[in-house]
N, C-alpha and C positions, 0 to 999 in steps of 0.2 A: 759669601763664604769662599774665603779663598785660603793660596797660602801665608800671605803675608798675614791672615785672620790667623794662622796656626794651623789649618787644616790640609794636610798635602796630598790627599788622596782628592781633590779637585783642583782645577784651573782656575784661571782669572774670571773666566765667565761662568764657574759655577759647575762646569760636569764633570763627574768624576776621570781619574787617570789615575794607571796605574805608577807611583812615586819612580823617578829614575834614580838607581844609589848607584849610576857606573862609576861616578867622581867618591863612592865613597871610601874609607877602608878598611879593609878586610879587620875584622876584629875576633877575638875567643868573644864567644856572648853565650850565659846561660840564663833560661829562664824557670821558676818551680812556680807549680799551680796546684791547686787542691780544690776538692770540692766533696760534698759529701749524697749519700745514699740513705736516708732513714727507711728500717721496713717494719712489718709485723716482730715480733718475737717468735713466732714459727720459722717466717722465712731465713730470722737474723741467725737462729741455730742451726736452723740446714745446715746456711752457708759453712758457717764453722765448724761443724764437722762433715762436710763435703757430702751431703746426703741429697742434693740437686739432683734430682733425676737427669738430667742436662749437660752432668759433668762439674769438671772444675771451675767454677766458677769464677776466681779471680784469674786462674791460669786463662782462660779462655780471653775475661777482661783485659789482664793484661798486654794480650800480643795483640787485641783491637784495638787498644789507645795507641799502642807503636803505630799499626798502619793507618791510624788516624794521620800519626803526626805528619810519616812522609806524605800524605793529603792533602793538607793545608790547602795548597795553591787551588786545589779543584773544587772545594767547597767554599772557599770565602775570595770573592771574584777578584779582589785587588789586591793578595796575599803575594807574593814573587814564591817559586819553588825554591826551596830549601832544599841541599844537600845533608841533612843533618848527619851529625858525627858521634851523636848518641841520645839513646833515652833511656830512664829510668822510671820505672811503676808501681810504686808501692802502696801499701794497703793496710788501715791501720782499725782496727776492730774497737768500736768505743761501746763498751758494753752497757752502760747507764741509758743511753740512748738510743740503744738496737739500731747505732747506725756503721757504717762503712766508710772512715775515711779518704779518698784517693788522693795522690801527690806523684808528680807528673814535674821529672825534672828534663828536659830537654837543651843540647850543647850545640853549637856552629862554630867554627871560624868563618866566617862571614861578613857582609854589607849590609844584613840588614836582621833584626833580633827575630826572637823563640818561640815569644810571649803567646804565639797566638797557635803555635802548635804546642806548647805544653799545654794550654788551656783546652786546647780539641781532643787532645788526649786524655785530660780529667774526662770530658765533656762526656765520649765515646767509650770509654771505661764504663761509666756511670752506666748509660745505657745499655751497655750489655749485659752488665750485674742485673738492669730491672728485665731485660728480656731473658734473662735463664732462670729468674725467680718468679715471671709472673703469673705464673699456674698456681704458685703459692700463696701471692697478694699482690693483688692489683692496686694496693694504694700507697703502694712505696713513693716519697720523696725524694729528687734529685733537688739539692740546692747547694747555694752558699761557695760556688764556684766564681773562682778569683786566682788572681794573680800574687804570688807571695814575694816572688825577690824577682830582681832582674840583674843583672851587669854587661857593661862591654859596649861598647858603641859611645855616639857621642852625649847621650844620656849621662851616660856613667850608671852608676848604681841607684837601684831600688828597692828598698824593704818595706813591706807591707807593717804598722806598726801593728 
């Protein structure tokens, strides 16, 4: 496993390294991710009428997937630090499912793409939603986290079909 295998987070002899993009350049690159939250139908109405003993629950959500995202580098060991230049946290109530949508758009000018702090930020979102609700129901579901679109770099674009 190396690079010329496609893998650029290793060497020729196989150990990992963190990628160099100093010869890259600078691009706008944005990536959206989503992922979802299924709970009880007690907890899912809490939430929607903000009844969480715990407070706001998305509000809270929210501002931990942002600090998720400037994160990155420290939780995923070959991540490079991002200056990110924006994020976005939205929340979409699917009521047939008593689940919680999340979408997680994150922006850079930058060398190197988003993808993995918008996904950290679904990620992190998620899990705060099930730590403000778990007095409620412990068997809440975090799944189906993914990457939806990507741009900018030498990729170019990606859409999830």
């Amino acid at each position: 496993m190396n690079e010329q295998a496609g893998f650029t987070h290793f060497d020729s002899s196989g150990n990992a390294r963190m990628v160099d993009v100093s010869a890259k350049n600078e691009t706008v690159r944005r990536a959206t991710a989503a992922g979802r939250i299924t709970m009880s139908a007690q907890a899912y109405t809490m939430v929607r009428a903000g009844s969480i003993k715990k407070g706001d629950v998305l509000g809270v959500a929210r501002i931990a997937g942002i600090m998720a995202a400037k994160k990155v580098d420290q939780l995923i060991p070959l991540c490079h630090p991002l200056a990110i230049t924006g994020i976005d946290i939205l929340f979409d109530f699917v009521d047939e499912e008593k689940s919680i949508e999340v979408k997680a758009t994150a922006g850079i000018t930058g060398k190197t793409g988003v993808e993995m702090e918008a996904l950290t930020a679904v990620s992190v979102a998620a899990l705060t939603i099930y730590d403000m609700c778990k007095a409620v129901d412990k068997t809440m579901v975090i799944s189906d986290i993914r990457l939806l679109r990507k741009s900018g770099g030498k990729s170019g674009e990606f859409v999830r079909k």
